[in-house]
N, C-alpha and C positions, 0 to 999 in steps of 0.2 A: 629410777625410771619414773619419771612424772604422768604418762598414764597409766602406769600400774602397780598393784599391790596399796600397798597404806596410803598412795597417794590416791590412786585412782578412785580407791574407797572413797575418802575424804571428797572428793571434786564432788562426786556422786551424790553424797549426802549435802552438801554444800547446796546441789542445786534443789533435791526438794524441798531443803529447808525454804530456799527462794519463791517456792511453789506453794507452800504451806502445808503441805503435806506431810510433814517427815516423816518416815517409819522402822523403829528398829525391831530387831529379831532376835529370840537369847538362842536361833540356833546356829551351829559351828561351822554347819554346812553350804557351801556357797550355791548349790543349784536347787533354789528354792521349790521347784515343781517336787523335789524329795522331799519336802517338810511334809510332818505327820501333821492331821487332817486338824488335829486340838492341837498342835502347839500354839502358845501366847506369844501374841505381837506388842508393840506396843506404838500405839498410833501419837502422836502429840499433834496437837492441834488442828485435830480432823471434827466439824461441824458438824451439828445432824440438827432433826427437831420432835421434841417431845409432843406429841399431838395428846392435850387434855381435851376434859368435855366439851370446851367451850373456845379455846384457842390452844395457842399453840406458844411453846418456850425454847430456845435453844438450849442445845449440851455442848459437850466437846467430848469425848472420844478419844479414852485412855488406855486400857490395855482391853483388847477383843481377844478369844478362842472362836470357836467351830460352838461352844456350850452356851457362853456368854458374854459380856462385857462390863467396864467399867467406866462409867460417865461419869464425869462434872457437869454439877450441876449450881443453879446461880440462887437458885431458894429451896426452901425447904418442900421436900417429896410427901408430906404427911397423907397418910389417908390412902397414898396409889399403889395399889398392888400389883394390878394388869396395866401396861401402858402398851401404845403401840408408839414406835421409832419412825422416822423419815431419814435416809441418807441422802447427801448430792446424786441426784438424779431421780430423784422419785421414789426409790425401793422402799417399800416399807415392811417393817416385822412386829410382832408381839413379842412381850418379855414381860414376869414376869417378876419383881424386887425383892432381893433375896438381902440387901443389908443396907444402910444409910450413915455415913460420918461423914464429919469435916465437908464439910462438901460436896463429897464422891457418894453413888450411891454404886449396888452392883448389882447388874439382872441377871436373868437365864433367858435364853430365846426357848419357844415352844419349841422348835426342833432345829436339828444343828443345823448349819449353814457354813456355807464354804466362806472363808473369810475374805481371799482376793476379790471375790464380788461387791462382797460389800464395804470393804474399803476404797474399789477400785471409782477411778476418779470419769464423770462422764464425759463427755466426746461433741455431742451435741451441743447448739447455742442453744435450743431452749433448753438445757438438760444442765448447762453449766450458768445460767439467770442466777440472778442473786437471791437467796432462800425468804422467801415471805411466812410473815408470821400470820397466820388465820386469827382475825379480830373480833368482839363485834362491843367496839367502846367508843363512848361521846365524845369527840372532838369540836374545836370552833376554827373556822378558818377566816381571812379577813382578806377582802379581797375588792378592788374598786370603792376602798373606803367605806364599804360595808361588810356585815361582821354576820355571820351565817354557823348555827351549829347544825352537826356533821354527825357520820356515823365514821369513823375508823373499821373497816372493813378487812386489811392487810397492811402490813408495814417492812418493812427487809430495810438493810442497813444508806440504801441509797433514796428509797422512796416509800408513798402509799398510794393505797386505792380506799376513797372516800363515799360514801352516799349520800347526792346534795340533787336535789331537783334541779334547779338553779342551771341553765346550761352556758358553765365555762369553755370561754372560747380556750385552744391550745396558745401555749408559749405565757399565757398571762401570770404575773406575776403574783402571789400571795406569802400570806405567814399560813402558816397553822399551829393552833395552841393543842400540846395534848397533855393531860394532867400527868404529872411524874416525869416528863420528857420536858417540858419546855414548849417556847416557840422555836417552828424552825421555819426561816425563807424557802422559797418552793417554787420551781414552776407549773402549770398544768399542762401535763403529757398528751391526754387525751378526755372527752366529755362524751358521754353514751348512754343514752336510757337510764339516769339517774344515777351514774357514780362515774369516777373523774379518776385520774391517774396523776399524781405526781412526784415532781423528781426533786428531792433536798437541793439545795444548792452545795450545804455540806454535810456526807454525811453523818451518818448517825457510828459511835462507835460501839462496835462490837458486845464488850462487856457491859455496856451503858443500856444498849437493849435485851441483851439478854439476862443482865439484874429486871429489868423492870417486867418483862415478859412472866419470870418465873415467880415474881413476886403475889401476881396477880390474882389475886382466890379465884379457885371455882366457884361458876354462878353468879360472878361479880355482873354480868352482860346484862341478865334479865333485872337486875336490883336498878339498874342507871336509867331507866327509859326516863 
């Protein structure tokens, strides 16, 4: 029967893997509104963002309960006990760290939470926008053959938003240099009351920003001026 039983399953997960969501379940039960309130899921490659003092680092999003979770993470946690989380669409929680290996660290949330919420995926276009990371580091941009340093304000995988007096017209074309990234070609999105919007030509990959994001000491913001 090709929609149902082991295949149907299969098609099923097939497609959110396509979605990047996948999600499995160690329970046996197939009408999931029965699962108990703590059972563990196991999310694979569900995004979120660790909001530090000063910016902000991606995770990823490995096994959740109703009590806690398990993130990967891309640098070392030293130091953080209490953090707050960001999932796709804005939610945000406290948690928390209860252990650190290999990469994975595991929290507690202050209090349970239902977990289809917070896995569940948003609905909105501004709610499904691509996750910006909170900056506030020196960048140089070059731009009409002049060369201009910058404030890096946010960055997400497709673009940033910069702080440059200077009023960039849209569509114009630029590099920007940012230390530990590189240069990237760029358009300018938009220019307003002193910060500018733009869009990579290519973006930035995943893992390449969220090593550099987590890498970045607390407090490094105020040491750069």
């Amino acid at each position: 029967k090709p929609s149902g039983g082991f295949e149907g399953n299969k098609v099923r997960k097939m497609t959110q893997v396509a979605r990047g969501i996948m999600v499995e379940d160690n329970s046996q039960e197939a009408d999931t509104q029965e699962r108990r309130s703590n059972e563990r899921h196991r999310v694979v490659f569900r995004t979120a963002k660790l909001l530090l003092e000063d910016h902000d680092c991606f995770c990823i999003m490995r096994d959740i309960s109703s009590a806690g979770m398990k993130l990967q993470t891309f640098g070392p946690m030293d130091g953080i006990d209490t953090i707050d989380i960001e999932f796709l669409g804005g939610r945000i929680l406290r948690m928390h760290k209860r252990w650190e290996r290999d990469g994975f660290c595991g929290f507690q949330f202050e209090a349970p939470v239902d977990i289809a919420s917070v896995i569940a995926l948003p609905h909105g276009e501004r709610e499904r926008r691509a996750q910006r990371l909170r900056m506030n580091f020196p960048a140089a941009i070059e731009v009409d053959g002049e060369v201009y340093q910058v404030r890096l304000h946010d960055i997400s995988l497709a673009g940033a938003k910069i702080g440059i007096e200077k009023r960039l017209r849209a569509s114009a074309p630029l590099r920007v240099a940012i230390d530990g990234i590189g240069r990237k070609r760029a358009d300018v999105r938009w220019w307003r009351q002193g910060f500018a919007g733009l869009n990579f030509h290519a973006p930035l990959a995943f893992n390449e920003l969220a090593a550099w994001s987590a890498q970045l000491p607390t407090g490094w913001s105020e040491d750069s001026e």
